[in-house]
C-alpha positions, 0 to 999 in steps of 0.5 A: 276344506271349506264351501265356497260360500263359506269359506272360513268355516273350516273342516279339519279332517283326515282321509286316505283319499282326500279327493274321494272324501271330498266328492262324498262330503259334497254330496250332503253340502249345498254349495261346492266344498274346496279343498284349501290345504292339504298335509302329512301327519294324518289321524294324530295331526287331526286330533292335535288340530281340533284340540288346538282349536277347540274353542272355535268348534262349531260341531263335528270336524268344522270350525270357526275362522270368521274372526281371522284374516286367513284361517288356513294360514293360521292352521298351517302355521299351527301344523307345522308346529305340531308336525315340528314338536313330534319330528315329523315332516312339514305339511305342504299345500295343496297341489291343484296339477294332478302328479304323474305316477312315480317311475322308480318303483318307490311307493305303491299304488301312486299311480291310483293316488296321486294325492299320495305321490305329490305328498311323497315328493313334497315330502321326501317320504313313504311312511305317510298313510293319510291326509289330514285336510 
């Protein structure tokens, strides 16, 4: 998630419902917050990433990409390595068309959650509890 006036100071966060978290963080923020990407792998991926990313910390879950050309290439790629070392499923981009709700019954609550059910499709999985973003 970045601001739109900013876009390469960069939060690295967690949430089971990115779009909720992102409506109450935009409340604090003076220019309109997007979110840029979105992946599987929730609290241990967030930590792995800010571990990773230590040195560009400016404070709480935000970083420094000004240096790089697309930092959310940069975090992706870093993901996927993690994600890949751990045996977990890929992270996926954002999804800017809202899912319908499953109709098979697989899954609960997607039809409230349709971060959780285009999540699911993209990753063929329904072991995943939280967002990392």
């Amino acid at each position: 998630m970045s601001s739109q006036v900013d876009p390469k100071a960069v939060k690295i966060g967690v949430s089971k419902d990115v779009p909720v978290r992102r409506k109450t963080l935009q409340s604090g923020s003076g220019s309109l917050l997007v979110v840029r990407w979105t992946s599987c792998g929730g609290g241990w991926l967030e930590e792995r990433l800010h571990e990773r990313f230590a040195a560009r910390a400016l404070g709480g879950e935000w970083f420094d990409f000004r240096d790089v050309e697309d930092p959310i290439q940069m975090i992706e790629r870093a993901a996927r390595k993690l994600l890949r070392q751990s045996g977990a499923a890929g992270p996926g981009p954002v999804s800017h068309k809202p899912s319908p709700p499953r109709r098979d019954g697989a899954g609960t609550n997607t039809a409230r959650r349709p971060g959780l059910a285009a999540q699911r499709a993209r990753t063929g999985t329904d072991r995943v509890r939280s967002d990392s973003f």
